[in-house]
N, C-alpha and C positions, 0 to 999 in steps of 0.2 A: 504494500500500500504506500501510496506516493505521500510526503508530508509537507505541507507549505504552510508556513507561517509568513506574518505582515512583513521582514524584508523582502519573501521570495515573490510577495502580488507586487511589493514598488519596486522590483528591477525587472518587474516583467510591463510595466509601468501600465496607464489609459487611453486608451484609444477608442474617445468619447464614441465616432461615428459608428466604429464595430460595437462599441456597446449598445448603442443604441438598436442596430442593426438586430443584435442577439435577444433581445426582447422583442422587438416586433415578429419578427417569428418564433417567438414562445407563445404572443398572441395570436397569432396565426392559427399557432397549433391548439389552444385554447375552444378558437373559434369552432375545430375541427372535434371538439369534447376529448380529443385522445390528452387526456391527462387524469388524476387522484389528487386531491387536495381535500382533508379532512377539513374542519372550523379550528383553527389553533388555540390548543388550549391555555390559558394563563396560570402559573404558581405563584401564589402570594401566603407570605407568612410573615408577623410579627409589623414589619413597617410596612402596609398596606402600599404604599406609594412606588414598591418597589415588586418587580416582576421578572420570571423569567417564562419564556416562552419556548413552546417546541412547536415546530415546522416542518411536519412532513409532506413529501409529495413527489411525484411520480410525473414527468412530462415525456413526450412521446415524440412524434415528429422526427426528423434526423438529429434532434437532442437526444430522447432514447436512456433516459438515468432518473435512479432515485436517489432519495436520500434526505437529512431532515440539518434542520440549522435549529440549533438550541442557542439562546441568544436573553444574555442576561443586561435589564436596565438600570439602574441604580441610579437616580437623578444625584443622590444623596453625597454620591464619591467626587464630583468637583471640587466640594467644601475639602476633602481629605486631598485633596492634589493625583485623586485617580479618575483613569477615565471613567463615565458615565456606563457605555458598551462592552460587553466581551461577550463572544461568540465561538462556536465551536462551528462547521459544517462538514456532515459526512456525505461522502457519494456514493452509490452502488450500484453495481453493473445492473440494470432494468433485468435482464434475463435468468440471473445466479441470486443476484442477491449479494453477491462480495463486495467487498468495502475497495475502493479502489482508490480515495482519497479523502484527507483530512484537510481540510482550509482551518488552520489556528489563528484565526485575526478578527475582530470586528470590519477591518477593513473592506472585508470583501460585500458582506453587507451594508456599509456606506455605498459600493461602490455599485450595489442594485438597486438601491433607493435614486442615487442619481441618474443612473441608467434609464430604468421606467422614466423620469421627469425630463429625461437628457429627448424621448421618444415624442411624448407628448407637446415638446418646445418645436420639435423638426416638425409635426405633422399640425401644428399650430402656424409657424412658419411658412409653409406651403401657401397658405392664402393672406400672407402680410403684405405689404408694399416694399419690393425690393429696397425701395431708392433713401427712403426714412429709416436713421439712426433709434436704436431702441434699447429706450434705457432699461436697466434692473436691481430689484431692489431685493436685498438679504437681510433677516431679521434673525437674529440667534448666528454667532459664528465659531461655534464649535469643528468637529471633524466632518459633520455631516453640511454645515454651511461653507467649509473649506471647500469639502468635494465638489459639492454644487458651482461656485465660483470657477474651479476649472474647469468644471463640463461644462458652464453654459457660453465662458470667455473661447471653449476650442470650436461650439456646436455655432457661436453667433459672429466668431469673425471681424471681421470688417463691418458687422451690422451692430455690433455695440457700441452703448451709446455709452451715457454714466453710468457706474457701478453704485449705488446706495447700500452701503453698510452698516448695519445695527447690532450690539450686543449689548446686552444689561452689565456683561464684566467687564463690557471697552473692547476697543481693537487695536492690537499694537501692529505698529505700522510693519514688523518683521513677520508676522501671518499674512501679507501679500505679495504676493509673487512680484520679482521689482519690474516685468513687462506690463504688469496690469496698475500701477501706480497711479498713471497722471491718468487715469480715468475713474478711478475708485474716489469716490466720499465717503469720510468716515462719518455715522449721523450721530446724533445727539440723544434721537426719539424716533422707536418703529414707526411714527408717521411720516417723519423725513424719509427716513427709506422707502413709506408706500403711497404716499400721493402722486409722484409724479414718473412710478414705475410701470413701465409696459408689458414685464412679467417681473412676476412678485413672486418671493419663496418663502415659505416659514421653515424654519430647521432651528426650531429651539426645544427647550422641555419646557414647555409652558405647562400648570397644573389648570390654568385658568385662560377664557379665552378674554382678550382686550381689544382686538382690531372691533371697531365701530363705526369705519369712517366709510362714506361712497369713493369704491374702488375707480381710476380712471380707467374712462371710457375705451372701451376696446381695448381694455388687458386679459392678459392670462393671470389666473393666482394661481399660483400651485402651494396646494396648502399641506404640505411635506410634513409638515410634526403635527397637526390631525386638531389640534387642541385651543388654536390660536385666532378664528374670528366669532363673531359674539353671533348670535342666531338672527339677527336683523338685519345681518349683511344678506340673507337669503333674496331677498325681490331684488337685487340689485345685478342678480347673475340669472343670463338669460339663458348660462347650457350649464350642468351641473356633470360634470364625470367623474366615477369612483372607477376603483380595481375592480372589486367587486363587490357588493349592497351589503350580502350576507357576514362577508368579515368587516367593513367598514361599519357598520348601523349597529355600533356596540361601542362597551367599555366606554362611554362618556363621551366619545369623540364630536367635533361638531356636527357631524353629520345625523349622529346620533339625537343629538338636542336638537338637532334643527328639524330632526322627525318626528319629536316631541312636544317641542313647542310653538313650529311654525306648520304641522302638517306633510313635513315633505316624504313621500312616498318614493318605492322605488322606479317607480313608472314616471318619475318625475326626472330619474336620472339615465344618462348611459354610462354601459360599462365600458372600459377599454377595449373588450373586446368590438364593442359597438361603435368605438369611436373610429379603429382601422376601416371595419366593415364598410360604414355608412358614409366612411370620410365628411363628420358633422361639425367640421368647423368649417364648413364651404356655405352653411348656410345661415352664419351669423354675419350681421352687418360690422361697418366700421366701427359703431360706436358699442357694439355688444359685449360681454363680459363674461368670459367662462374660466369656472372654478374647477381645478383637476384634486382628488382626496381619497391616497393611498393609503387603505393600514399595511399594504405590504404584502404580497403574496409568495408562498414556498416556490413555488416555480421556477419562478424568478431567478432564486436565491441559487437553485439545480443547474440551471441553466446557466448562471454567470459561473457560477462554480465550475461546470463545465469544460467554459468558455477557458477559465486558468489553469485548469487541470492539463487541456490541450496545450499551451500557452507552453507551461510548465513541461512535457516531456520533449516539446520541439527546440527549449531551450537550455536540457537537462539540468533545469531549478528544483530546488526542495532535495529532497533526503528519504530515499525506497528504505521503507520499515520493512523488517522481516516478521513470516504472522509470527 
């Protein structure tokens, strides 16, 4: 069994577009039902605030693996100078059942959360105006607003405008890459970063949500940490897309409140699957608003794992366990 920990995924490094690439065809395969994805269950003991989670799931297509990512949150370990995340993900040959690799990193899971958002931005994209610079705005800039900053600064190019950045701890000017500098502002207040963004990310541990403001006109939110706008922003978004209803419309998340308090049904959203399908941001106008809200799917997690597992024997990285 192959073993990779977080040096062996960053000297195999990101390649925003092939990530992207490898999600859309997990959606694909998705659409085709060839996949197992149970409801992920949550362990909670003692400090209710804190979770670990297990991820099984089975995708098909010429992905073709199983395997589950147990994946521990701790909001609590910043205050102690440890990360927030740590994660385990196993693989298994779809047809045996043999363990064929270990991913030891949270990393690889930041880098499927960005991936899925990295997807949604390119096929949001499609129907923008080339010629208009666009700005983006980051709220929370931990590892998972890190990652985001570099997929969305490789996926927009020459089409990025300002960078709006927000953290409740501060951002020291050495968490930015020094090519993305003279375009990054650091903000003051998650509204500086989101009035005047054309795609917005949350990637914080918010316990409480506080966005309450009308999002501009003809943006993307991608509301990446699940937890962060208040259930009134609801009429202000004309296409609403989850991963999927069944694991999103749970554990408090907005989406969840906003099925509670504002009514919102699932008939009211599409799923990403539906989003490929129907290609449904062809038919919102300029000034229209659509909201994308991931809890995160195993698949994914299989699929990107995958993705490094191949990565990893093409570029004999990591370290063959013996059983």
């Amino acid at each position: 069994m192959l073993y990779l920990n977080k040096k062996d995924i960053e000297k195999i490094g990101n390649d925003w577009n092939a990530i992207a690439d490898i999600i859309k065809r997990s959606v694909v395969t998705l659409g085709m039902k060839d996949f197992s994805q149970p409801v992920k269950p949550y362990l909670r003991y003692n400090d209710l605030t804190n979770r670990i989670i297990a991820m099984p799931a089975y995708i098909g297509g010429d992905i073709a693996l199983s395997g589950i990512k147990w994946i521990a949150s701790f909001p609590g370990n910043l205050d102690k100078g440890i990360p927030r995340a740590h994660s385990v993900t196993i693989l298994n040959e779809a047809s045996t059942g043999v363990p064929l690799c270990t991913l030891n990193t949270p990393l690889i899971s930041g880098i499927r959360t960005a991936g899925v958002t990295a997807l949604v931005i390119k096929e949001w994209l499609k129907h923008q105006d080339t010629t208009r610079p666009l700005n983006v705005g980051i709220t929370g800039f931990g590892p998972i607003g890190q990652l985001h900053l570099e997929m969305v600064w490789s996926i927009l190019g020459d089409r990025a405008g300002k960078v709006f950045l927000y953290d409740l701890r501060g951002i020291e000017e050495r968490m930015i890459p020094t090519e993305m500098r003279d375009k990054v502002v650091v903000c003051e207040s998650w509204e500086h970063a989101y009035v005047d963004s054309d795609i917005f990310m949350t990637c914080t541990v918010s316990k409480a949500p506080y966005i309450d403001k009308k999002p501009k006109k003809g943006s993307l939110q991608l509301n990446v940490s699940l937890r962060d706008y208040k259930p009134e922003i609801m009429p202000y978004i004309k296409l609403m897309i989850v991963d999927d209803w069944e694991e999103v419309c749970r554990e408090e998340t907005d989406i969840e409140v906003m099925h509670k308090k504002m009514g919102l049904k699932k008939e009211d959203t599409v799923s990403i699957v539906e989003m490929i399908d129907r290609d449904v941001f062809k038919d919102l106008s300029a000034d229209e608003v659509a909201m994308f809200n991931p809890m995160g799917m195993a698949v994914f997690d299989i699929a990107i794992g995958r993705y490094y597992y191949q990565k990893a024997l093409d570029t004999d990285s990591g370290v063959m366990l013996e059983d």
